[in-house]
C-alpha positions as a Markdown table, in Angstrom:
| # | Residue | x | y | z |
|---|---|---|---|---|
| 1 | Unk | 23.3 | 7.7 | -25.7 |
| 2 | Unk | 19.3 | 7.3 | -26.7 |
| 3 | Unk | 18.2 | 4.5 | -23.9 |
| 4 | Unk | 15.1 | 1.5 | -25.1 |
| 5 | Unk | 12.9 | 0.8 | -22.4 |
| 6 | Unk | 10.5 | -2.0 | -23.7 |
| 7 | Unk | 8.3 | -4.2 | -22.0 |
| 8 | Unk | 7.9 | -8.0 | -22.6 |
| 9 | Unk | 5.2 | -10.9 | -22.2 |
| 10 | Unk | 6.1 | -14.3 | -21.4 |
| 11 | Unk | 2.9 | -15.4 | -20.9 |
| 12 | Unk | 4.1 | -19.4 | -20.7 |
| 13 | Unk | 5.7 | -18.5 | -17.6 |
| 14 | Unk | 3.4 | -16.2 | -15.9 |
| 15 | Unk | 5.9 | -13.4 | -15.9 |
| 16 | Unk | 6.5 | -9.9 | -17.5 |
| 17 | Unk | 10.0 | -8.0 | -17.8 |
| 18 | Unk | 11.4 | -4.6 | -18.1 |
| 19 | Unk | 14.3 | -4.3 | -20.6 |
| 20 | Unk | 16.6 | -1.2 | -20.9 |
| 21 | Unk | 18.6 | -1.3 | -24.2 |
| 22 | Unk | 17.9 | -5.2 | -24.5 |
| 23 | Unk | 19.0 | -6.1 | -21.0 |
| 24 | Unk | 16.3 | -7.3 | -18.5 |
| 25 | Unk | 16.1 | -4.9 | -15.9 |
| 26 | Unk | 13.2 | -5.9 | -13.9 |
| 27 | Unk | 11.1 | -9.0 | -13.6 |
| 28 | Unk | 7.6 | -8.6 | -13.1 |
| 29 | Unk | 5.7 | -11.7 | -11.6 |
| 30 | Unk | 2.3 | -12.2 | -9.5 |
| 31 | Unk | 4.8 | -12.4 | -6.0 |
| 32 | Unk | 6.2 | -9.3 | -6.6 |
| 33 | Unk | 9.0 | -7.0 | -9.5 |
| 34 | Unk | 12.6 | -8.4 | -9.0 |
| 35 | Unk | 15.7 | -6.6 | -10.5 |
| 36 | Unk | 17.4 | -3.4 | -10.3 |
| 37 | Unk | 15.0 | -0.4 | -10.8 |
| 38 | Unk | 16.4 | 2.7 | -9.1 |
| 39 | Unk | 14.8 | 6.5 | -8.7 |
| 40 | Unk | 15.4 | 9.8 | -7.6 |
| 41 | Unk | 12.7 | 11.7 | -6.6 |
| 42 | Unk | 14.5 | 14.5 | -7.8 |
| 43 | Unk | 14.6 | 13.7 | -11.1 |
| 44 | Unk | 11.5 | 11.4 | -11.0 |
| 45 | Unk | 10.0 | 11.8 | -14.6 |
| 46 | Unk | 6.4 | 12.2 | -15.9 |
| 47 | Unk | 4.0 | 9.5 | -16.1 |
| 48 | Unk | 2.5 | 8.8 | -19.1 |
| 49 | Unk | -0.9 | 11.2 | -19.4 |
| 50 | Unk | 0.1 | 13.9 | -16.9 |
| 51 | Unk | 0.2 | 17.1 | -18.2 |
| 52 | Unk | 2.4 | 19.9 | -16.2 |
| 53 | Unk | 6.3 | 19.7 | -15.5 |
| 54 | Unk | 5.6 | 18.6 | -11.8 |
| 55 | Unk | 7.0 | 15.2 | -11.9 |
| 56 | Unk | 5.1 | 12.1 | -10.4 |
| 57 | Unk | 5.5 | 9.9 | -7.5 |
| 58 | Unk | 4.4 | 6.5 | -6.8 |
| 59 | Unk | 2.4 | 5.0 | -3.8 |
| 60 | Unk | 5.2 | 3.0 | -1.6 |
| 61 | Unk | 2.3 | 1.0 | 0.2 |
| 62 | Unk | -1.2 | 0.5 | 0.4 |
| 63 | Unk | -3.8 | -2.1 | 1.7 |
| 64 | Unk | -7.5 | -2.4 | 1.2 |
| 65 | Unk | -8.9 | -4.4 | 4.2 |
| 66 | Unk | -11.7 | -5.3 | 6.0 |
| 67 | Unk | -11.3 | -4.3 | 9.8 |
| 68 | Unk | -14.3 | -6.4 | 10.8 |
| 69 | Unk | -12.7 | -10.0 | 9.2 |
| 70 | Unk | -10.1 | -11.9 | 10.0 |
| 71 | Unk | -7.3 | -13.3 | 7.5 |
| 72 | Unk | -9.7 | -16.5 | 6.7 |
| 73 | Unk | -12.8 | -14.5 | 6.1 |
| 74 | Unk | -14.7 | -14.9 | 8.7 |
| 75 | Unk | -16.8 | -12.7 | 11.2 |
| 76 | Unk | -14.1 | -11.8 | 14.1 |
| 77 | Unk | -13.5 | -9.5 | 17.0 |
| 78 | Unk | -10.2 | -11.2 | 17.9 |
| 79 | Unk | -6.7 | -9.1 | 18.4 |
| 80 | Unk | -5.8 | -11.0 | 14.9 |
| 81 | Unk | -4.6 | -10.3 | 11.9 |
| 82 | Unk | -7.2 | -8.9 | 9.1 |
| 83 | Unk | -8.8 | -9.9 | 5.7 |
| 84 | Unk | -6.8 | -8.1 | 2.9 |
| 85 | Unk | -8.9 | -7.8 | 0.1 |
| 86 | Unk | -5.8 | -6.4 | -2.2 |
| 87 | Unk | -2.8 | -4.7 | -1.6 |
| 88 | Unk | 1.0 | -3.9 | -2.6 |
| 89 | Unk | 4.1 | -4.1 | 0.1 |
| 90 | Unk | 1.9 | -5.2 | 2.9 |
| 91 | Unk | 2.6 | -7.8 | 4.6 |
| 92 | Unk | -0.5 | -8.3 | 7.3 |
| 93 | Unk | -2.7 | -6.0 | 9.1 |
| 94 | Unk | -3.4 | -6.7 | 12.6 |
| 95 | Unk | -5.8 | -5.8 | 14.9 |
| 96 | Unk | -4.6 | -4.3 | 18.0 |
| 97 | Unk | -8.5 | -3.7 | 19.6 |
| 98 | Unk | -11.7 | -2.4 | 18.0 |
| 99 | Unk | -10.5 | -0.3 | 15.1 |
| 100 | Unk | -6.6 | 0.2 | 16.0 |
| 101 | Unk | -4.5 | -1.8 | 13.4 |
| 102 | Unk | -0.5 | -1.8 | 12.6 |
| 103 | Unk | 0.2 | -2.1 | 8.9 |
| 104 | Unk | 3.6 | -4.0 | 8.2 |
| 105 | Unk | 5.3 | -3.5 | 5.4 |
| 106 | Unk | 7.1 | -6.7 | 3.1 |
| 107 | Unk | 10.1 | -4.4 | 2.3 |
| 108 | Unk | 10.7 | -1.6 | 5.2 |
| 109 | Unk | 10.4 | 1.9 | 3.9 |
| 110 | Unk | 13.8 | 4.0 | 4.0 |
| 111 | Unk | 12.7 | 6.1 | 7.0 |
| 112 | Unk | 10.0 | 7.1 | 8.8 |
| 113 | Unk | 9.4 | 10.4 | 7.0 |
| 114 | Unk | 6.4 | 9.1 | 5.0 |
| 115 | Unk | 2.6 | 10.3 | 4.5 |
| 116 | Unk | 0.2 | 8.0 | 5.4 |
| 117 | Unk | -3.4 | 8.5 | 3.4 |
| 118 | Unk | -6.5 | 6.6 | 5.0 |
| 119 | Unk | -10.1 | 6.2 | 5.4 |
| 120 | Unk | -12.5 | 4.1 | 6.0 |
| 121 | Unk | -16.6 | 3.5 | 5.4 |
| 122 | Unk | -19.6 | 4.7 | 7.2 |
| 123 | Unk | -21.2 | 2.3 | 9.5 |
| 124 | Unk | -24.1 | 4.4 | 10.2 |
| 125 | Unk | -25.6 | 8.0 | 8.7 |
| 126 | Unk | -25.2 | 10.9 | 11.2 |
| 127 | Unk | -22.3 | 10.5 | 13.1 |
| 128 | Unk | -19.0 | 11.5 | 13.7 |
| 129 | Unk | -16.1 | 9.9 | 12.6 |
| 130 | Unk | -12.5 | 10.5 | 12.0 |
| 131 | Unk | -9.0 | 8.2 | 11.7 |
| 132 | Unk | -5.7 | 9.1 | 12.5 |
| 133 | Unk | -2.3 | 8.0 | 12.7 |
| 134 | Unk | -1.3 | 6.5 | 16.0 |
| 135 | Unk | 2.3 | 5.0 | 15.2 |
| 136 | Unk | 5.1 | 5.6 | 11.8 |
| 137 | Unk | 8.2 | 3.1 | 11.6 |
| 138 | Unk | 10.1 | 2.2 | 9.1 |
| 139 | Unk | 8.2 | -1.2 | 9.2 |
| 140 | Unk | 4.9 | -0.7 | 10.4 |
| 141 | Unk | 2.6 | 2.1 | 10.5 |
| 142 | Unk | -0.2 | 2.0 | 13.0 |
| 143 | Unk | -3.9 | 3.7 | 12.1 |
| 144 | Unk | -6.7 | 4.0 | 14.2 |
| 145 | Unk | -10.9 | 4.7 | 12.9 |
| 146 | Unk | -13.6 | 5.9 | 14.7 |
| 147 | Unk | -17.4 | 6.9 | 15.5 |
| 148 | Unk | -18.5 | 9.4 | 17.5 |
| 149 | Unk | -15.2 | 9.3 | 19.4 |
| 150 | Unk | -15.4 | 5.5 | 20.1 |
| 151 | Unk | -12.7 | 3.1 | 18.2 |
| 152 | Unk | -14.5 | 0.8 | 15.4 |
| 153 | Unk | -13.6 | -1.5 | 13.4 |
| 154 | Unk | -15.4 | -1.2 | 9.8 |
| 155 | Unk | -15.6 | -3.3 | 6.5 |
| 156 | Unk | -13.9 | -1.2 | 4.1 |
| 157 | Unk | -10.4 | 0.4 | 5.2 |
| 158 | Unk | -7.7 | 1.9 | 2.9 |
| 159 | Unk | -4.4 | 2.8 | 3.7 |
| 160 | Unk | -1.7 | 4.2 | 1.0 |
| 161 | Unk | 1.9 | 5.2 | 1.8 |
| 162 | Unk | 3.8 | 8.1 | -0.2 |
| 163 | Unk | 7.4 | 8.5 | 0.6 |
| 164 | Unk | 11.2 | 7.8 | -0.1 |
């Protein structure tokens, strides 16, 4: 059976939706996609563009944040929760001490057997610096950024979670 997959504005409500053979599968709004959309990343098909017969798999979670901010904007060094500039299945990022955070996912992932992807930008010219993963849960993932071996908390940090 030949399967429609169409894609629907309803721009007086503020909402999108996926529809397989005329059913709505998915509802897409600005809190979030609602419905039942299933994968395997077995059988996980091609995006649109790619070239190849490796199929393609889709980011789980990632943040954009600002380490040196917290969630109201302003100028903090507080053990609080950070500015997130954008993001998708994040919840909050809080600060644990100069440049430690733990990332908490809105939906948990399905086990701990994720890769986490991060970096950060350069305070200064000439140093070292390096991040590393401190902490993997189901719910949380904890990340950690440095200079020349000292923790630091910097403006731009971006996180991004591959994984079942």
């Amino acid at each position: 059976m030949a399967t429609s997959l169409s894609l629907e504005n309803d721009s007086s409500l503020a909402q999108g939706y996926i529809k397989v053979n005329g059913t709505t599968a998915a509802t897409i709004t600005t809190s979030g996609i609602t419905g039942n959309l299933t994968g395997n990343a077995d059988t996980a098909t091609k995006l649109a563009g790619t070239t190849g017969s490796a199929p393609s798999y889709a980011c789980r979670a990632w943040v954009n944040f600002d380490g040196t901010r917290d969630s109201s904007g302003a100028v903090s060094t507080a053990n609080t929760n950070r500015l997130i500039r954008s993001s998708g299945n994040v919840a909050s990022v809080l600060r644990n001490a100069a440049g430690d955070y733990t990332i908490t996912f809105t939906t948990p992932m399905s086990d701990a057997n994720y890769s986490v992807v991060l970096t950060n930008s350069l305070l200064t010219t000439g140093v070292t610096r390096g991040n590393y993963i401190l902490g993997i849960s189901t719910t949380a993932t904890q990340v950690r950024y440095y200079e020349n071996n000292i923790l630091t908390d910097t403006a731009t940090n971006c996180v991004a979670i591959f994984g079942n």
